[in-house]
Residue frames as a rotation matrix with the C-alpha (Angstrom) as fourth column:
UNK 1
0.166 -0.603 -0.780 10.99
-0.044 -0.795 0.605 0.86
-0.985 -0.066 -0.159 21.50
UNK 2
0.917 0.164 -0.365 11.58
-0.368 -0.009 -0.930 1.94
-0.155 0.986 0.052 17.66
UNK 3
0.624 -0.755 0.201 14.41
0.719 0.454 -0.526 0.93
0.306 0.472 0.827 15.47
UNK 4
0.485 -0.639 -0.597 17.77
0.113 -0.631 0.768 3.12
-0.867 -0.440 -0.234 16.76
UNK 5
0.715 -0.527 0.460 20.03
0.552 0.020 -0.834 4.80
0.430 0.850 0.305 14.34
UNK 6
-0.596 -0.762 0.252 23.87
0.171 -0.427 -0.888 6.72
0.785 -0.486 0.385 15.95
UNK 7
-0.928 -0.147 -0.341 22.52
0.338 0.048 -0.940 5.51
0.155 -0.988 0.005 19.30
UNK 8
-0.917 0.367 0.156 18.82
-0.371 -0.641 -0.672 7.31
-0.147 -0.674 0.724 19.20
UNK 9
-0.719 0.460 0.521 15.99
0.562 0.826 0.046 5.62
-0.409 0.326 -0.852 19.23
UNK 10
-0.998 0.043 0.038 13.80
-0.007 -0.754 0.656 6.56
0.057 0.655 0.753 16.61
UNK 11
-0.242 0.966 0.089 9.84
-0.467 -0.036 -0.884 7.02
-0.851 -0.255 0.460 16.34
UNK 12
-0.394 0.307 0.866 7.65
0.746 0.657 0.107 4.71
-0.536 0.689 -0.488 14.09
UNK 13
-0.942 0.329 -0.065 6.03
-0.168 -0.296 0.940 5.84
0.290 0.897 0.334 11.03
UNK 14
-0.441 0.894 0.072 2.13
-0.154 0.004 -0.988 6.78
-0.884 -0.447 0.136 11.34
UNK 15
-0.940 -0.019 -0.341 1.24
-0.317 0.421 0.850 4.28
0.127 0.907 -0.402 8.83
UNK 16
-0.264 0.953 0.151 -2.81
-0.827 -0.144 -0.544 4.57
-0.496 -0.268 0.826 8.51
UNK 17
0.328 0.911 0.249 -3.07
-0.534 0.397 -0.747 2.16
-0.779 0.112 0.617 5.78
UNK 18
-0.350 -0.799 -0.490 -1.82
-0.043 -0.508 0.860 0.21
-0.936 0.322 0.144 3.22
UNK 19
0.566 0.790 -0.236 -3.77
-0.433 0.041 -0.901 -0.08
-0.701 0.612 0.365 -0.01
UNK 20
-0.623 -0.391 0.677 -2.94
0.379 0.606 0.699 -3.09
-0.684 0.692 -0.229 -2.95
UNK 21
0.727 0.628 -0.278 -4.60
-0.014 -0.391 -0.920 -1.06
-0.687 0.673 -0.275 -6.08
UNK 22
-0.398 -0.854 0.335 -2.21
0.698 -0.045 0.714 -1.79
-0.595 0.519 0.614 -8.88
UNK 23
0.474 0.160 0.866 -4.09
0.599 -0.779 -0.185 1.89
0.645 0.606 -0.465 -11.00
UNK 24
-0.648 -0.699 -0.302 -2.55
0.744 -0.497 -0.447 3.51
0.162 -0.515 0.842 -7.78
UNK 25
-0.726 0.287 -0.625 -4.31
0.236 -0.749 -0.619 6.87
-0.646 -0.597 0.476 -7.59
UNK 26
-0.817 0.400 0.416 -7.34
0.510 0.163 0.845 6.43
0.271 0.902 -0.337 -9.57
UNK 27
-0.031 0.997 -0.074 -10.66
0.709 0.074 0.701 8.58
0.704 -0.030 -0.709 -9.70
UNK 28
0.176 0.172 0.969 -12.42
-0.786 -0.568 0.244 9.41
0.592 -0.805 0.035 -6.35
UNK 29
0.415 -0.298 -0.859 -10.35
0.452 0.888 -0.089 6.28
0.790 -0.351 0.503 -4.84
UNK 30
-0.326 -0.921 -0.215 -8.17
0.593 -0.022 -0.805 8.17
0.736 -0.390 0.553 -3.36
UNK 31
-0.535 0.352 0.768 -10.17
-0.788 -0.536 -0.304 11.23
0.305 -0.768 0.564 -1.69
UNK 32
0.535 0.799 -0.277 -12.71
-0.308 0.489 0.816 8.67
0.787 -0.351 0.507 -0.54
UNK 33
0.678 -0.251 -0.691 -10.31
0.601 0.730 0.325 6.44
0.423 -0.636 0.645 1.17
UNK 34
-0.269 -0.957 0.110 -7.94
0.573 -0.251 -0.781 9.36
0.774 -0.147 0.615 2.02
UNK 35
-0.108 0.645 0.756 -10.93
-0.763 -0.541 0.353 11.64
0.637 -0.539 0.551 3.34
UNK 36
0.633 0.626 -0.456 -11.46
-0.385 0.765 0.516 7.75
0.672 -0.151 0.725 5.62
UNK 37
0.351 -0.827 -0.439 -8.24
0.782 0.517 -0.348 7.42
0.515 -0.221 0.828 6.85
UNK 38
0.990 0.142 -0.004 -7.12
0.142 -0.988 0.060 11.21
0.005 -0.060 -0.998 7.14
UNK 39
0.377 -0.899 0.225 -3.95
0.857 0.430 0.282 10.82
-0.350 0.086 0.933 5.76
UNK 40
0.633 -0.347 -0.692 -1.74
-0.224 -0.938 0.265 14.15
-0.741 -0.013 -0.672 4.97
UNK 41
-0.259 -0.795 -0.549 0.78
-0.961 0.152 0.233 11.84
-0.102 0.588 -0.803 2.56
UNK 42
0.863 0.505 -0.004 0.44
-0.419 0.712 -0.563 9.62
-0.282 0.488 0.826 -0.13
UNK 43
-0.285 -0.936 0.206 3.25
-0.675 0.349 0.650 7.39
-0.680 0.047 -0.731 -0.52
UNK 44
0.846 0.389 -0.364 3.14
-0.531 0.554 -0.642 5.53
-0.048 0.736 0.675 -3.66
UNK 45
-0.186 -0.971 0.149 5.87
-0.705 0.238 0.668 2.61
-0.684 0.019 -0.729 -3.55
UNK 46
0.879 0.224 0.421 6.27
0.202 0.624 -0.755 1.03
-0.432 0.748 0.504 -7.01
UNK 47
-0.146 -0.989 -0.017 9.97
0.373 -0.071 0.925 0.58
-0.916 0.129 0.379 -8.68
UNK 48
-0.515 -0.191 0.836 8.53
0.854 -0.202 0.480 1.38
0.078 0.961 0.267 -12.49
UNK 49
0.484 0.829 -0.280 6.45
0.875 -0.448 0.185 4.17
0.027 -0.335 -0.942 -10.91
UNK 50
0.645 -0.545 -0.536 9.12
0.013 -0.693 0.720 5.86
-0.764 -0.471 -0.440 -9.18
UNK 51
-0.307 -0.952 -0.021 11.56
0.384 -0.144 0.912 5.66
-0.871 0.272 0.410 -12.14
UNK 52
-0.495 0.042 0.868 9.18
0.856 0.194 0.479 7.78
-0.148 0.980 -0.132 -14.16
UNK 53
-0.751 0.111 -0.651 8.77
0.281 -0.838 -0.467 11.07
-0.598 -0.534 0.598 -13.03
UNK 54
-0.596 0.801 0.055 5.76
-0.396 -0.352 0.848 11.52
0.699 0.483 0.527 -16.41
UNK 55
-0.123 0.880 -0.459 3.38
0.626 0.428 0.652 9.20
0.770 -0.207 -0.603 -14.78
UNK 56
-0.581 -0.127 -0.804 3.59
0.811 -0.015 -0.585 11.16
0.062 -0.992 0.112 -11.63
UNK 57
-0.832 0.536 -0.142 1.57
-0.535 -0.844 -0.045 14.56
-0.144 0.038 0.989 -12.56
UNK 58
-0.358 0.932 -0.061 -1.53
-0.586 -0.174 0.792 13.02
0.727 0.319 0.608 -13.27
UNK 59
-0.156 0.104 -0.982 -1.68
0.672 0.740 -0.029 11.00
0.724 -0.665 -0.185 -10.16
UNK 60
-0.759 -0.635 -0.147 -0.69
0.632 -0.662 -0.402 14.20
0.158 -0.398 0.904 -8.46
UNK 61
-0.787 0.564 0.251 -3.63
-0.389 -0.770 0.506 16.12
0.479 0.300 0.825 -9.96
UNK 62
0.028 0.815 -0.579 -6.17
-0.253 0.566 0.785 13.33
0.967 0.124 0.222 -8.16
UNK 63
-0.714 -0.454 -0.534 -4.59
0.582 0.038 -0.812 13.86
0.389 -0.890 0.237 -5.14
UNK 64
0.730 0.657 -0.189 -6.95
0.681 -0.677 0.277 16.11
0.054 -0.331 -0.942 -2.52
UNK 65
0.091 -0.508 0.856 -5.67
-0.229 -0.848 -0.479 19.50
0.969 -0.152 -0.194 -2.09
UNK 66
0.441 -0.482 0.757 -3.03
-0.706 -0.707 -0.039 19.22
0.554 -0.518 -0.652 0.79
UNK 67
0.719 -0.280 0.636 -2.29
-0.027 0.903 0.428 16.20
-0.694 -0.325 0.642 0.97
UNK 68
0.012 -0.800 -0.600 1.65
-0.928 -0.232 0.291 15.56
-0.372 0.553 -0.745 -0.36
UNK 69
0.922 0.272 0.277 2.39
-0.084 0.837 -0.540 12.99
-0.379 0.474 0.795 -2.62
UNK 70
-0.339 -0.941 0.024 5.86
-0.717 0.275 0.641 10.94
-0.609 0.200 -0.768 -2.73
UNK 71
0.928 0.154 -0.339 6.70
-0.371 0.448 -0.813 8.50
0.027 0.881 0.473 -5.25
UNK 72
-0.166 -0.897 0.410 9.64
-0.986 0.141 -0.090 5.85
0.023 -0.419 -0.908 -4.25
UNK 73
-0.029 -0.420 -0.907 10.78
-0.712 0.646 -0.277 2.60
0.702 0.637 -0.318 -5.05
UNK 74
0.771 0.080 -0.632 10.63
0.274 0.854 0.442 -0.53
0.575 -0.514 0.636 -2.65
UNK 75
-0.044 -0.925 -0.378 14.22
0.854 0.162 -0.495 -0.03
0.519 -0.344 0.782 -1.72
UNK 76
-0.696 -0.155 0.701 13.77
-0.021 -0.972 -0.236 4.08
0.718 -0.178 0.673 -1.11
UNK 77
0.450 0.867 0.215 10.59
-0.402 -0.018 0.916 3.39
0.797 -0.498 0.340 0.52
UNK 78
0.537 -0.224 -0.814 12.12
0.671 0.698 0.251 0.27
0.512 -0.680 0.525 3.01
UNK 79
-0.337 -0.941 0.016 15.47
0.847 -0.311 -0.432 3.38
0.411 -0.132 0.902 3.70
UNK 80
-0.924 -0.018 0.382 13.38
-0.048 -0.986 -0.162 6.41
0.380 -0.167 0.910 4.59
UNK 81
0.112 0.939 -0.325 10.41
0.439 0.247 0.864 5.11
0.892 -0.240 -0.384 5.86
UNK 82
0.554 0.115 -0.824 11.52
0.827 0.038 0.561 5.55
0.096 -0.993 -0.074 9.82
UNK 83
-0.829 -0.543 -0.136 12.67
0.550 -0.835 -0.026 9.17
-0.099 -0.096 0.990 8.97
UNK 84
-0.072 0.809 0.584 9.14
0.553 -0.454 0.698 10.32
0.830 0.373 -0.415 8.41
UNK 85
-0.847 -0.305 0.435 8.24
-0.194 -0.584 -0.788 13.10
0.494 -0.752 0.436 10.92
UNK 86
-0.971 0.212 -0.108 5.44
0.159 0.242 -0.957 12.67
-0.177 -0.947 -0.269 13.23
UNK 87
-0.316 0.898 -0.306 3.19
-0.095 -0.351 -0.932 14.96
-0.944 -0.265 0.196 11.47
UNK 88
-0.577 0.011 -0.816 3.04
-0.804 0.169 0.571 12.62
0.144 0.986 -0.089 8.58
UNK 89
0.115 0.577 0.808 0.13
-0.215 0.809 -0.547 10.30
-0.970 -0.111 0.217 8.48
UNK 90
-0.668 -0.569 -0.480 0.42
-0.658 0.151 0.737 7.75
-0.347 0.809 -0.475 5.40
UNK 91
0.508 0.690 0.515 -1.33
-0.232 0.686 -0.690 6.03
-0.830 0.231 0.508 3.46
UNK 92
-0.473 -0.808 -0.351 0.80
-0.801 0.229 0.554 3.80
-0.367 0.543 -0.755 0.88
UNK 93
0.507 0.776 -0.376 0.11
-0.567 -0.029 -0.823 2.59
-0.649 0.631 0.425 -2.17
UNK 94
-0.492 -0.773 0.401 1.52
-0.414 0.613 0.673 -0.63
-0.766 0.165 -0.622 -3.63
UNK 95
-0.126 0.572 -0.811 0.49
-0.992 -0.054 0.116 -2.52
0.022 0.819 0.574 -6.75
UNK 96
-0.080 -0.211 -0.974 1.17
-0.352 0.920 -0.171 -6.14
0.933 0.329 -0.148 -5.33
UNK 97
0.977 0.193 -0.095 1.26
-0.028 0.553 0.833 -8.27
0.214 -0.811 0.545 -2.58
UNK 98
0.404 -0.856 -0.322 5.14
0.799 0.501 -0.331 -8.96
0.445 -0.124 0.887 -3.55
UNK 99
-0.067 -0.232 0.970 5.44
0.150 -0.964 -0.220 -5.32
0.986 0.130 0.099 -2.84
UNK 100
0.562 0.399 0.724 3.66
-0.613 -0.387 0.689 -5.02
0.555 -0.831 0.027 0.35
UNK 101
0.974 -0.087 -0.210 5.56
0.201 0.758 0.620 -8.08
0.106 -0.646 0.756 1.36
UNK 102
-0.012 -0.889 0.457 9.08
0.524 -0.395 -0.754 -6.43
0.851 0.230 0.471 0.34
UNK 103
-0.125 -0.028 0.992 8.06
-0.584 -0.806 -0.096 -3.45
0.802 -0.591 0.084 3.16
UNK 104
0.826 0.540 0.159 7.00
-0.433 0.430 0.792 -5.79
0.360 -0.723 0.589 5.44
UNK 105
0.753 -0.620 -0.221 10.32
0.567 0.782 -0.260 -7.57
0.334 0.070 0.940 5.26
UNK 106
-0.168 -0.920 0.354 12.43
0.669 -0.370 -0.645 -4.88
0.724 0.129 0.677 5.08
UNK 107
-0.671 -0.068 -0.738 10.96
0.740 -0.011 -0.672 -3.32
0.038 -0.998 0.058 8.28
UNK 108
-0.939 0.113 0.324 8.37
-0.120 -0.993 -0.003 -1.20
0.322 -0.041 0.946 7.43
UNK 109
-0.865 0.457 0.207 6.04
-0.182 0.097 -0.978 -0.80
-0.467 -0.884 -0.001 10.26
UNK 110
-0.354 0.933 -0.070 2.47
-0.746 -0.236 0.622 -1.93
0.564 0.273 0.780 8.40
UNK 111
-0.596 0.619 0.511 -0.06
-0.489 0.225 -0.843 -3.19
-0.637 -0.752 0.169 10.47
UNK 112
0.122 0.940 0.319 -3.12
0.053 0.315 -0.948 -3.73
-0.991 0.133 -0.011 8.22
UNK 113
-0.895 -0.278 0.349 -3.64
0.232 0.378 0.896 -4.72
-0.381 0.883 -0.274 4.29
UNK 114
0.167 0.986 0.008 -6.73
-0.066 0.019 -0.998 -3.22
-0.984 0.166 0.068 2.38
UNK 115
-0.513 -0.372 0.774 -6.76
0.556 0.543 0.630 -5.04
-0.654 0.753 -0.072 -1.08
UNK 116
-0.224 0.665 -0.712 -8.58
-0.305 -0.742 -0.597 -2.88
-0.925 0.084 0.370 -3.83
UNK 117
0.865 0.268 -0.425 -8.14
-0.452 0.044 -0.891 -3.51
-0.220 0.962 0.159 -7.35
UNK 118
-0.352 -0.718 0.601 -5.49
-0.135 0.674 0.726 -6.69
-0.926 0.174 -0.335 -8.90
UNK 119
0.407 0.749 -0.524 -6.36
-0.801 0.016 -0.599 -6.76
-0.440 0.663 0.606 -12.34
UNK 120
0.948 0.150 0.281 -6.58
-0.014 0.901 -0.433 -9.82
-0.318 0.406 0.856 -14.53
UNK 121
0.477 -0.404 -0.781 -3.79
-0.872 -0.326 -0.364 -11.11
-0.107 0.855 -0.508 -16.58
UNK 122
0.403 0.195 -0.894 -2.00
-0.471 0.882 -0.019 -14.10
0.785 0.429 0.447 -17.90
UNK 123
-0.588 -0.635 -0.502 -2.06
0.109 0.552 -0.826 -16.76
0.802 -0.540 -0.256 -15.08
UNK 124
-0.908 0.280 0.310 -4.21
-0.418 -0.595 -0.686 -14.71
-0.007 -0.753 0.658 -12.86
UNK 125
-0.530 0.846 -0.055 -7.74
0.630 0.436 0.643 -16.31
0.568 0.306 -0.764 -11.96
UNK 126
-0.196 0.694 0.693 -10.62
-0.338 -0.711 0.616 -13.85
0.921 -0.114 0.374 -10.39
UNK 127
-0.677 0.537 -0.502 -11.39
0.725 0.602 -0.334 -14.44
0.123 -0.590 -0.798 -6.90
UNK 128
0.173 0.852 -0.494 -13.97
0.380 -0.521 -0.764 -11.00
-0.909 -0.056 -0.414 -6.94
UNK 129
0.830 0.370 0.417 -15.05
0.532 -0.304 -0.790 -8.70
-0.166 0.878 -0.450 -9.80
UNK 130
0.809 -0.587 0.014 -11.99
-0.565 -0.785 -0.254 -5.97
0.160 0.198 -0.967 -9.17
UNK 131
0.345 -0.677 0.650 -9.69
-0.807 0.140 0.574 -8.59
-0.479 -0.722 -0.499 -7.69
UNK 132
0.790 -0.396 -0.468 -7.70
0.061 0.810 -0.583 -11.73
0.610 0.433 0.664 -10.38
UNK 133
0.329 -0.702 0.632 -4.53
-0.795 0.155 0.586 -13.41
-0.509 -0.695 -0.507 -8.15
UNK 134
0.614 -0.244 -0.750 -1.98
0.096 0.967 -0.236 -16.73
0.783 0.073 0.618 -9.45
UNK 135
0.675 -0.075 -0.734 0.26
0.531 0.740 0.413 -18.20
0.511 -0.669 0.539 -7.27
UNK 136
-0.193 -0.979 -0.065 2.87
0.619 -0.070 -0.782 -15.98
0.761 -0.191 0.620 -6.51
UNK 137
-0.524 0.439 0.730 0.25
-0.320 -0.896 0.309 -13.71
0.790 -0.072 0.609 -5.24
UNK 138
0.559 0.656 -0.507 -1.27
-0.323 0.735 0.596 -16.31
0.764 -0.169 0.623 -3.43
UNK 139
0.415 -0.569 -0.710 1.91
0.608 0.754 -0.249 -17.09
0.677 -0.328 0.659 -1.73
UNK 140
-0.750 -0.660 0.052 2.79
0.361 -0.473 -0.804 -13.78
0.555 -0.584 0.593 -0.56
UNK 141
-0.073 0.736 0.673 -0.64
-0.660 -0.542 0.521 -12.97
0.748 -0.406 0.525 1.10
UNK 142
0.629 0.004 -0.777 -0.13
0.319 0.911 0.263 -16.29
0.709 -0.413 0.572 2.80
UNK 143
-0.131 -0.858 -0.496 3.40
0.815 0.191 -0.546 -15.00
0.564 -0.476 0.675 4.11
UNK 144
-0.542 -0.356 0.761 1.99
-0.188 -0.831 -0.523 -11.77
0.819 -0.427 0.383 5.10
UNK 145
0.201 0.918 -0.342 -0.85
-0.230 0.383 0.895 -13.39
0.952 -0.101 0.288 6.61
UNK 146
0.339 -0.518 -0.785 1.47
0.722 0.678 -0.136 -15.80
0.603 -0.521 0.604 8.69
UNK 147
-0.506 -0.830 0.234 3.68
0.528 -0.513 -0.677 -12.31
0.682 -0.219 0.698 9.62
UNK 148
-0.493 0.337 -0.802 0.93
0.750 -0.303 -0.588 -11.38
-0.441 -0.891 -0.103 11.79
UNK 149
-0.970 0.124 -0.207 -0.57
-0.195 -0.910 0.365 -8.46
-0.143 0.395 0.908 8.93
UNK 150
0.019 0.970 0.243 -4.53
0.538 0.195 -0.820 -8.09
-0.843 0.146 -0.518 8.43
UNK 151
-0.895 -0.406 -0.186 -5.52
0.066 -0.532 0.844 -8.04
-0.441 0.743 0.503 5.57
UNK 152
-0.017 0.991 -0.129 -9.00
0.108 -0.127 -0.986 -7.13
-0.994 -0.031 -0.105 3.97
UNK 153
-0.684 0.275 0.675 -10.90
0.704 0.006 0.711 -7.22
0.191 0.961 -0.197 0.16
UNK 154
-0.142 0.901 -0.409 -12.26
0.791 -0.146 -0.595 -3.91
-0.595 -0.408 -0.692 0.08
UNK 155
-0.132 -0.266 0.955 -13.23
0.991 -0.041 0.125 -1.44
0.006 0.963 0.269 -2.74
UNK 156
-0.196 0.020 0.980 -14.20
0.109 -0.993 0.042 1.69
0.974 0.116 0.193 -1.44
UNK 157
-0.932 -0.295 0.212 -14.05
-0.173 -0.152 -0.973 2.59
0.319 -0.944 0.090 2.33
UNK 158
-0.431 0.811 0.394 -17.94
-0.888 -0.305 -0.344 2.59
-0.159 -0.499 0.852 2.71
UNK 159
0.219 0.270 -0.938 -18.22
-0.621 0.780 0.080 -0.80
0.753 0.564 0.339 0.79
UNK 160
0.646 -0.085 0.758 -18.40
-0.590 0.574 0.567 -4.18
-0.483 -0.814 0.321 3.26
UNK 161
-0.292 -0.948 -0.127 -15.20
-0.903 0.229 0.364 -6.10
-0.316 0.221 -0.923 3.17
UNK 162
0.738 0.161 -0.655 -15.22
-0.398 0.888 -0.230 -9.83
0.545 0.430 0.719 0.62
UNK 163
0.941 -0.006 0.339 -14.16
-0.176 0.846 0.503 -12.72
-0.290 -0.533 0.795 1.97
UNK 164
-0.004 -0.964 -0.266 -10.30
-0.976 -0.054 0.210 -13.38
-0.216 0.261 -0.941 2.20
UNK 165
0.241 0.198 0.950 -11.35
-0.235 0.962 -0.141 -17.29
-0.942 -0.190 0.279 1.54
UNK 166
0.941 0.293 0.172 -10.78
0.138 0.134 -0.981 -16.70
-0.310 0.947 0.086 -2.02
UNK 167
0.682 -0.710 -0.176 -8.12
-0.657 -0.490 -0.572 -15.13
0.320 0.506 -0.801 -2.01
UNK 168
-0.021 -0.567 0.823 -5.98
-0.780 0.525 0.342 -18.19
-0.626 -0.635 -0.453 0.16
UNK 169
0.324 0.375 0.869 -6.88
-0.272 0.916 -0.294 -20.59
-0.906 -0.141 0.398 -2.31
């Protein structure tokens, strides 16, 4: 049974996917993997994202036609998640692990983890060509691991998933 709110019980979010890509809506990333999924709403949930309404048109503009695009914070995301309506399929878009683990925590129904693009930076060590992780990362793919989420290295929906051995270590 779903989560209840003044006594009714509510329906889950139809949460197709989530995707760790920390460019967010880049390219033909999105129609590929959106056209793969058949999602109707992009949900981008990043806190410096959402508190910047510029960045948000040109993501928009890479969006397929009809498919809606939201743009909401960890916290907004975790609060309105189990108000979606039925005939929203999602696909959500995080730039971390700490992220995905935030939703996870804070009850939001994801199921499955497809890792895309982590880029490098200081601390971070490569464990594939699109993919650099340090420990903190490390620690929270562990915890989602542990929480019972799958999770997958994969770069474009037709592409065969890399080993997650790298990424645990």
């Amino acid at each position: 049974m779903g989560l209840k709110q003044n006594g009714a019980a509510m329906a889950q979010p139809k949460i197709l996917l989530t995707r760790i890509d920390d460019r967010f809506i880049y390219g033909q990333d999105v129609e590929l993997w959106n056209e793969a999924v058949g999602s109707n709403l992009v949900l981008i949930v990043n806190d410096e994202i959402a508190a910047d309404s510029r960045k948000w048109a040109p993501m928009r503009v890479a969006v397929p036609e009809g498919v809606w695009t939201r743009f909401f914070s960890v916290q907004k995301a975790i609060e309105v998640m189990h108000s979606a309506t039925p005939r929203q399929w999602i696909l959500i878009m995080v730039a971390s692990p700490a992220d995905a683990l935030a939703l996870v925590k804070g009850g939001v129904p994801i199921t499955k983890i497809s890792i895309g693009h982590m880029r490098t930076g200081e601390g971070k060590h490569p464990v594939t060509p699109a993919v650099a992780v340090d420990d903190a990362d490390v620690a929270a793919f562990k915890e989602l691991q542990e929480l019972g989420i799958e999770l997958e290295i994969r770069y474009l929906p037709s592409s065969n998933p890399d080993p997650l051995e790298n990424l645990l270590t």
